[in-house]
N, C-alpha and C positions, 0 to 999 in steps of 0.2 A: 434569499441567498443567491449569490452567482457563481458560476463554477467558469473553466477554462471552457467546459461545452456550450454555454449560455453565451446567446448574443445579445446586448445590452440597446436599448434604440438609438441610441446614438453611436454615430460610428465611432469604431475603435482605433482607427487611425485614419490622418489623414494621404494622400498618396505621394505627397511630396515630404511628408516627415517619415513615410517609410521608406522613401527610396536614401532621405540622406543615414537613416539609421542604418540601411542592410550596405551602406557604400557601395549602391548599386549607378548603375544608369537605365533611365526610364526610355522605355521601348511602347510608346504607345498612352494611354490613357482611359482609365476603366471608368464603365460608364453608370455602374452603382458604388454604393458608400463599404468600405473594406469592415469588416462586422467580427471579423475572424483568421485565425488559421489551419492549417490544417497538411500534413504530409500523408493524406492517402484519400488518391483521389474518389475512392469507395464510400468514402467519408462527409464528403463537402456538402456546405450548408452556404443557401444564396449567401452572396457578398464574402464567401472565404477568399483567401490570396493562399494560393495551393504552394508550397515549399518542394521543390525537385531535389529531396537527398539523395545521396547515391547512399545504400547501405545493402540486403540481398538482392534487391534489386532495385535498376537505377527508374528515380521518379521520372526522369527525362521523357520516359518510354508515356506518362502517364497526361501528360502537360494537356492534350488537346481533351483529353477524358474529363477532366477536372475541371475545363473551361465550357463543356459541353452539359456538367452536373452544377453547372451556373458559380464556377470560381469567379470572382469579381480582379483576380491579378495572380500573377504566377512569379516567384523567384527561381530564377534559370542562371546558369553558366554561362559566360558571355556566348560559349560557341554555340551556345542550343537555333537550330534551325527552325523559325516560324513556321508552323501549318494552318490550312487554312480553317476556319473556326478559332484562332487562338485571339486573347487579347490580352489587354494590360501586360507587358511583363518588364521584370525589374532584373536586368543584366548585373550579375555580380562574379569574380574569380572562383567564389567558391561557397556553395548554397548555404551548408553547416556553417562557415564562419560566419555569413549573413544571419544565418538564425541566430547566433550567440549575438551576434552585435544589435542585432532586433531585441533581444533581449535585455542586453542592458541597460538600451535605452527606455525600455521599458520601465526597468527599475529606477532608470534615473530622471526619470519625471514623476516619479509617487511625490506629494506634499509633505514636508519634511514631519508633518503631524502622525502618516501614515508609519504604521509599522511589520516588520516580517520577521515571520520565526520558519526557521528552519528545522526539521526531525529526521535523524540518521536512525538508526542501529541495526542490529543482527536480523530482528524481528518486529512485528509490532508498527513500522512506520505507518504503510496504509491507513490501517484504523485509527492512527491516532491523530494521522490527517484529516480523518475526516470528523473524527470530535472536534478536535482546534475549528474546523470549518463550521462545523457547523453549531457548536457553541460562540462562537463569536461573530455568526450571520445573524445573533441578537442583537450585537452590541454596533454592527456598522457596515459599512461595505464593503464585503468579504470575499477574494478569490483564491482557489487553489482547484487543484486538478483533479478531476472527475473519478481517473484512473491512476493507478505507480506508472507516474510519467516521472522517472527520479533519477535516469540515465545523461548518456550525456550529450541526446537532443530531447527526451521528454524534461530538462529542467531548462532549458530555453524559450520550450514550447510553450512551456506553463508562463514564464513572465511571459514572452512576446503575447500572448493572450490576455494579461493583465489589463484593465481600463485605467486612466491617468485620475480617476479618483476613489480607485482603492485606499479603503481605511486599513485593512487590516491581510497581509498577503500569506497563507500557510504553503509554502514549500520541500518538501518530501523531495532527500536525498540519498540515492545509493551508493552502493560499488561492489564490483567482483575484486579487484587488484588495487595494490598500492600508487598513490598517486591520484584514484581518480575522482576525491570527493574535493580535491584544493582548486579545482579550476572552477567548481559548480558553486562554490560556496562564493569564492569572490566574486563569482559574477553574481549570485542572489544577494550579500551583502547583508546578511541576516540582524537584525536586532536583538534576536535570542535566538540561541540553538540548542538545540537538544540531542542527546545521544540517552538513548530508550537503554542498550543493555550491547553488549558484546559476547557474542557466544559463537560456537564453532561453525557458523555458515561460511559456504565458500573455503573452508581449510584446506582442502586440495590446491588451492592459489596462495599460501600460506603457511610460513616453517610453522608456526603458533599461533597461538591466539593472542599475544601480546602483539603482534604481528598487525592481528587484526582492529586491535584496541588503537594502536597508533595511525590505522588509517580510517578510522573511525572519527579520531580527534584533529582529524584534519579540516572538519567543519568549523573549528572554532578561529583557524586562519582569516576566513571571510567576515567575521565579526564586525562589527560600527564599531568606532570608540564608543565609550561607554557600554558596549553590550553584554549579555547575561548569556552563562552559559549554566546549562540544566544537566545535572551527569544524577545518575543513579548509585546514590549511597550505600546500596547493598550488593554492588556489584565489586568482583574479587581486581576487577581494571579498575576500581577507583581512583586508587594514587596515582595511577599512570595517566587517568584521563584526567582528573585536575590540573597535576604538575603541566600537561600542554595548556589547560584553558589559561591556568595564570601568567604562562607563555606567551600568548595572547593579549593578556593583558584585562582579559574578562572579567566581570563579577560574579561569582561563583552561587550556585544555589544549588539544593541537593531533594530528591525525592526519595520514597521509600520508606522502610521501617524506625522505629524509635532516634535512631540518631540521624535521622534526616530533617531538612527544613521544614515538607511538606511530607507530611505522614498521612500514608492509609491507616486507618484506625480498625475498620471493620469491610467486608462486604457481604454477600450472602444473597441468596433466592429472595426472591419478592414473596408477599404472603401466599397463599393457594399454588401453589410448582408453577408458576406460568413464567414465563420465559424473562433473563434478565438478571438484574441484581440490583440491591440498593447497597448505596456504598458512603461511608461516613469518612470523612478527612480533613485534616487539620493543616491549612495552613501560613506560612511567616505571619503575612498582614492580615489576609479575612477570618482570620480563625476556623471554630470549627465548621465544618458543611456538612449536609446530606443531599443525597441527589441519585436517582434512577439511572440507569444504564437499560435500554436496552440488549445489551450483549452479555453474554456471562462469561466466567472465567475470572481469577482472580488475578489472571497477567493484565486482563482489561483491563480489572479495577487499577490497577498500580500506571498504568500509562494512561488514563481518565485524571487521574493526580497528576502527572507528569504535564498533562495538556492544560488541567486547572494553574498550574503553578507556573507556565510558560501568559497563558493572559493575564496571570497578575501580574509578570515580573512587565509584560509589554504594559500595563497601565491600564487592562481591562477591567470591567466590574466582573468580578469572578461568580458572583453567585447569579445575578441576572443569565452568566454563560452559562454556568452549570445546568440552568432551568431545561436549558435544551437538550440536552444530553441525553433523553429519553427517548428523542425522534432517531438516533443513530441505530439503522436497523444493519444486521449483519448482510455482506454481500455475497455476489455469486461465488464462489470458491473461499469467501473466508467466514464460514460459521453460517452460512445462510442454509434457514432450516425449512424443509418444502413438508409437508404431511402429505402422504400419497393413499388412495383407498385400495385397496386388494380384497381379493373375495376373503367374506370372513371377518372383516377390520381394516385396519389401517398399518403404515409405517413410516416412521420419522427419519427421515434423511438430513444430517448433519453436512455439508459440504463445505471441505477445507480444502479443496483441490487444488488452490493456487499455486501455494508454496509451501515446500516444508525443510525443516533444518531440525536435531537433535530436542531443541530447549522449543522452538514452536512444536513441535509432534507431542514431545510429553503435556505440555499443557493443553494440549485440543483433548489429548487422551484422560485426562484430568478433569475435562470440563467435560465429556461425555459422560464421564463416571456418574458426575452430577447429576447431570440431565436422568441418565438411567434410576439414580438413588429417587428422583421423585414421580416413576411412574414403574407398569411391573413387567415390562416386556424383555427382550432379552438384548443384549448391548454388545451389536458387533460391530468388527472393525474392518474395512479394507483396507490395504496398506500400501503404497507404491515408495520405490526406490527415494531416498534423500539422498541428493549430488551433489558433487564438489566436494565431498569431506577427505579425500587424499587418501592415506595409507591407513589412517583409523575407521574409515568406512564401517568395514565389518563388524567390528567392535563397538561403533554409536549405535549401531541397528541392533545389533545384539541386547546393547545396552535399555533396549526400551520394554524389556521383557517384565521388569520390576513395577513398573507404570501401568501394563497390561496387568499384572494380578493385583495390583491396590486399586483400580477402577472396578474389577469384579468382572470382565469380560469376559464374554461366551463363547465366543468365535471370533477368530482372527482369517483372513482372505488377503493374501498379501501377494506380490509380484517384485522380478527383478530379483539376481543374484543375494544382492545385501539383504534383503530381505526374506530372502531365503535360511540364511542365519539365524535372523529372528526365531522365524515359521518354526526351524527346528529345535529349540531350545522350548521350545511350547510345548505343556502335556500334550496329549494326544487328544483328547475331549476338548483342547481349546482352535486345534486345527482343523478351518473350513478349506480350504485348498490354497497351493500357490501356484503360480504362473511365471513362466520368464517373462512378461508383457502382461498389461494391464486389462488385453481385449479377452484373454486367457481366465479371468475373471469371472466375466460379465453370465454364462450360462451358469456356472456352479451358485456364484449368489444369487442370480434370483430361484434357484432353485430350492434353495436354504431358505427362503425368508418364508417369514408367519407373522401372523397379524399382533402388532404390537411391537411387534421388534423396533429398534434403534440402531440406524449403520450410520455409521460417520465414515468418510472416504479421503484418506489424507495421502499425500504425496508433493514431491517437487514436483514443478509446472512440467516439466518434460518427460516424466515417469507416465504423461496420459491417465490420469485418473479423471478429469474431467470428462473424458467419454463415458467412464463407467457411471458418473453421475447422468449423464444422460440418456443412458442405456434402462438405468433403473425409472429414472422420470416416464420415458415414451412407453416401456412395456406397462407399467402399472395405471398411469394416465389411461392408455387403453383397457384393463383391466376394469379401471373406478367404472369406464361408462357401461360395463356391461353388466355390472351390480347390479 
């Protein structure tokens, strides 16, 4: 499999078809083969071409850094002033437009054989980027991006990284606001797109959610003739998101339960509790399937369908892809499970830290329940602020209290005003402490913990729960070795 981080032995571009891609003018000439890219000069790998965007801070500042950590060329503003150690660099008005345009020409030298699928929605894109990847790093030469580079210079970043004999390209697209999935799509140009689910993320930039369904369905703008669009038939935006695909002019296919194309039929625990799920599903052309998951959750199982019914509709063999689908391990902040020793036993750390939004939170909280149902320790929760949800904030937080008692949880550890809300609607016996901040946290739980316990630690990326998962790793890490 190759990703956007993998550099291929053969160079990835030549230096005079980058310069006529970025509409730059060539200031020099590099004296290794261009391998890569990259905008943080912290980053670079021999033969990268380091990208100066201006965004918190300007790359400008970073150009001789990047060329000294062995960048093989640099995309600069015309005014940028050479230092000495600098080389190759490719003069253009303006770095971002050169990346976009590095990009399309990317896409526009795939073999008309090659094909891309595009994945939006609320939640869920990541991972389903990385089954599409790596179910289809079976079937041929496969690139998509390492990390949610799905903004609007990580989906440039991703083609301009692309190699010119990509079979099969997966592309992972976001947005905060309306507007900003139409310019990403037509410059990916997708062959099939997918829209996973529409739910209240981001509502604060949003009178509704119909709001949000329509910017959602702006993926299906950048379509190929002939292309397929994948929408989620159990989803209450259906009709909305259809009525745009046929807008489009797309060919319509649908996931999900009994009146969808491609139906999950079952999923469930693997034999012995161990980690995972085997998931059974039926679809249009391959019929029925079965096929491992390593990740559990039954939102996985339904976008594991969504990713199988996107390689059909592209032309792949779906069960050869399925086969892989075993190897997708959870990552760091989405479901990635560490077991840590403490005097006494052990404790299972679930970390969802990435990101959170109403409908992602209730399903981690869903899927921990699980996990807890098959072992006997106690199943707590940390819980950091969900942002962006506007004037219903307090009331979606509020809203997860029902979730928290049909999981059967013990203790709840939460942080931030909204979830403060939560914290208080909790018996009293299910309240571990709260915190205005996440660091607020960190001494009351591990003071709480006992061998055997289960904490799962979810939050938006900016609430800082990821510290507290690291806070829990380094204290017990040091604990295990004095066992």
């Amino acid at each position: 499999m190759r990703t956007e981080a993998g550099h291929s032995s053969k160079p990835l571009w030549g230096f005079g078809d980058l310069v006529s891609a970025a509409g730059g003018t060539p200031d020099g000439a590099p004296v290794h083969d261009l391998r890569g890219f990259s905008i943080d000069s912290r980053a670079i790998a021999p033969g990268d071409v380091f990208i100066a965007l201006k965004d918190k801070r300007d790359g400008h500042d970073f150009v001789s850094a990047a060329f000294a950590a062995g960048a093989a060329a640099a995309i600069v503003e015309a005014g940028y002033r050479r230092k000495a150690g600098d080389g190759a660099l490719v003069r253009v008005p303006d770095t971002l437009d050169a990346l976009r345009s590095i990009g399309s020409a990317a896409r526009a030298r795939l073999s008309p054989d090659a094909r891309v699928i595009a994945v939006t929605g609320s939640s869920g894109k990541t991972t389903t980027k990385d089954l599409l990847r790596t179910a289809l790093a079976n079937l041929g030469a496969t690139h998509a991006a390492e990390k949610s580079f799905n903004n609007h210079w990580g989906v440039p970043l991703t083609l301009a990284r692309m190699p010119a004999d990509t079979r099969y390209a997966v592309i992972e697209i976001g947005m905060n606001h309306s507007g900003e999935i139409t310019p990403l799509t037509r410059l990916v140009r997708p062959h099939v797109a997918v829209v996973l689910n529409v739910l209240p993320a981001h509502l604060g930039n949003f009178n509704s959610e119909d709001e949000i369904a329509e910017a959602k369905a702006e993926i299906f703008q950048g379509l190929e003739p002939g292309g397929v669009a994948i929408i989620n038939r159990d989803s209450k935006h259906y009709a909305l998101l259809r009525a745009r695909a046929e807008t489009s002019g797309a060919s319509i296919l649908t996931f999900g339960g009994e009146d969808a194309d491609a139906r999950l039929k079952s999923c469930g625990g693997p034999a012995g509790g161990g980690a995972g799920q085997e998931v059974l599903a039926e679809l249009p052309a391959s019929g029925g399937i079965d096929y491992e998951l390593a990740l559990s959750g039954r939102h996985i199982a339904e976008n594991s369908v969504a990713a199988l019914l996107a390689i059909e509709a592209a032309g792949g063999d779906v069960r050869q892809a399925a086969s892989a689908l075993s190897r997708v391990k959870p990552s760091r902040g989405r479901g990635e499970r560490t077991t840590l020793g403490v005097p006494g036993g052990s404790i299972l750390i679930i970390d969802e830290s990435y990101n959170a939004n109403p409908a992602s939170m209730a399903a981690a909280i869903r899927t921990a329940g699980q996990i807890r149902a098959q072992a006997s320790g106690r199943l707590i929760l940390a819980l950091g602020e969900m942002l962006e949800l506007g004037a219903e904030a307090e009331a979606l937080h509020r809203g997860l209290s029902a979730e928290i008692d049909a999981a059967g949880v013990d203790l709840v550890f939460a942080c931030g005003p909204n979830m403060g809300a939560l914290f208080r609607t909790l018996p009293e016996g299910r309240r571990g402490h709260w915190a205005d901040k996440s660091d607020g946290l960190s001494s009351p739980l591990l003071a709480a913990l006992k061998p055997g316990d289960i904490v799962m630690v979810k939050g938006s990326n900016a609430s800082g729960m990821a510290t507290l998962v690291a806070a829990l790793k380094e204290r017990h890490t040091a604990l295990e070795n004095r066992v």
